[in-house]
C-alpha positions, 0 to 999 in steps of 0.5 A: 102736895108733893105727890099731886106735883109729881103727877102734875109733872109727868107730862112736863118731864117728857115734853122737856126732853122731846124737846131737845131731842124730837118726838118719839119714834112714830110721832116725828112732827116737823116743826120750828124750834124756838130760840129758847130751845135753840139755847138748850140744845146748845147746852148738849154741844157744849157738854160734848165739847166746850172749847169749840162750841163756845168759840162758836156760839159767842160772839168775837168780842165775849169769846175773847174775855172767856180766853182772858179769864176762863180759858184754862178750863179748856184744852188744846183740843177744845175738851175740858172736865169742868165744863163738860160736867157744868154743861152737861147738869145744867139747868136753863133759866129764860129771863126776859127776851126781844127780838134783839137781845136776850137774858138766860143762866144755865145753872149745875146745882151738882157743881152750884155754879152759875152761867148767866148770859145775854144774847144777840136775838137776831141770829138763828141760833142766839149767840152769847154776847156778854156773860158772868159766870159764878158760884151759886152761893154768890148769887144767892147772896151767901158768905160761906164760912172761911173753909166751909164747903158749900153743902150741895156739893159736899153736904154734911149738915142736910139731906142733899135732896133738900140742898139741891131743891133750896138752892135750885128755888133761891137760884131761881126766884133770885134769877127772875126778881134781877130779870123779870120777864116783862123787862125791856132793858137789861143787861148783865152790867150789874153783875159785870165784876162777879165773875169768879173763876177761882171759886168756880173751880174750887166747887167743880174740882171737889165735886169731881174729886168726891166722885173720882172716888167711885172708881178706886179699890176700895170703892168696889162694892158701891161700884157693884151696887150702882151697876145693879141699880144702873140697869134697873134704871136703864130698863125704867120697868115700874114693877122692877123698880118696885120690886127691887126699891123702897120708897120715902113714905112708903109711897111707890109712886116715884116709880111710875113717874120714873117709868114714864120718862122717854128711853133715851133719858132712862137709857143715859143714866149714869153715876154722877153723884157718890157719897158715903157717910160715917155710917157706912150708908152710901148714896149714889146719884144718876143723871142723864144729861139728856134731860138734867132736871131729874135726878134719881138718887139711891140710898143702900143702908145697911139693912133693907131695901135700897131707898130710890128717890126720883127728884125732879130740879125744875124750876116749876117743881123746886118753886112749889114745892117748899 
């Protein structure tokens, strides 16, 4: 079942990213974007530098409340470590939209924080109006336990791959059951006090810490081995890939789905998630944030081929997948 997904989505993975980003070169089409995909371009400015891009896409009265209580996380110059991290893995979610208003979330399943916001619909680009910004384990309606660390940020008890698909699916289902599509009046009224910006933090800033480990000393090896399996991804050849990765079950096929992203997804690849476990095992994650929804994350163990899973955090694939 997994596998006919993947083929399923092979498609799906390049129109996302032409999406954002235009059609290959060659096949340039002129065309109107949609507001939606409006929204997700804006997540690329916002990555790039939060302070000024959320200045001008939120209207004078909710920039007002994000200085009242997130304005910290961003600097003089308008950049921001947390921010630039959650904008730049973030998914989008579309919930209900009129001509005049509308519902979407950008959820970072790397930070398991969430961004819901509504916006004003009439302008070309829709502006942010009101918005909550909290964990994902909020949302999703779970009470870690008193110094518990939420597990997609720092898992211990699952594989991440598993926490990261569960927690995009429960994000997701929750997201749409508050805001279903056919819905003519909302708002955000509901979830007006969730806002969490100490928590918010807390997540962000161990995730940051946990990968700020990736440039020390001691690091140094897992550094060279991340730059060897950079460059492969880089490239994207699916003999190469096969040659040089093992697979979950043996089966080659992530490789070609791989392969088959646009080169400016596979060009972006970069290190975004470092883990190391008592075994010495170490797990690496790379993304672009050209196109967040597909993660590729690479096992080295201490004996055989290093283990490539190509995990794709879509909302389509996450819910049919279980």
């Amino acid at each position: 079942m997994k596998k006919q997904i993947l083929r399923a989505l092979v498609p799906a993975l390049f129109l996302g990213a032409v999406a954002v980003h235009g059609a290959p070169e060659g096949k340039a089409e002129k065309r109107v974007m949609t507001p939606t995909e409006r929204v997700a371009a804006a997540r690329l400015v916002a990555a790039a530098m939060p302070g000024k891009a959320l200045k001008d896409w939120m209207t004078a009265g909710a920039f007002s409340r994000w200085n009242d209580t997130f304005g910290p996380l961003t600097k003089a110059d308008g950049s921001g470590p947390i921010l630039e991290d959650f904008f730049a893995h973030a998914l989008l979610l579309k919930g209900p939209q009129t001509a005049q208003s509308g519902i979407y979330a950008f959820y970072n399943p790397l930070q398991d924080n969430l961004f819901l916001f509504q916006t004003d619909n009439v302008d070309r680009v829709p502006r942010i109006e009101d918005f909550v910004f909290m964990t994902g384990s909020r949302f999703r309606g779970e009470t870690p336990k008193k110094g518990e660390y939420p597990q997609a940020v720092a898992p211990t008890r699952e594989d991440l791959d598993a926490v990261l698909q569960k927690n995009v699916s429960a994000v997701a289902a929750r997201f749409h059951k508050m805001f279903p599509d056919s819905e003519k009046n909302f708002s955000l009224a509901s979830l007006s006090a969730a806002d969490d910006p100490e928590q918010v933090c807390a997540n962000a800033f161990l995730r940051l810490a946990l990968l700020r480990r990736f440039v020390k000393d001691e690091a140094q090896a897992d550094t060279l081995k991340a730059g060897e399996a950079a460059l492969l991804l880089w490239k994207g050849e699916e003999k190469a890939l096969k040659d040089f990765f093992s697979f979950p079950a043996d089966d080659a096929y992530p490789a070609k789905v791989y392969a088959a992203l646009p080169a400016r997804v596979k060009q972006g690849m970069l290190p975004v998630l470092y883990f190391k476990d008592k075994k010495q095992e170490t797990l690496l994650g790379f993304a672009s944030r050209v196109l967040p929804e597909t993660l590729v994350l690479v096992k080295f163990r201490a004996q055989g081929k290093p283990l490539f899973i190509c995990l794709p955090l879509s909302e389509k694939f996450v819910c049919d997948v279980k």
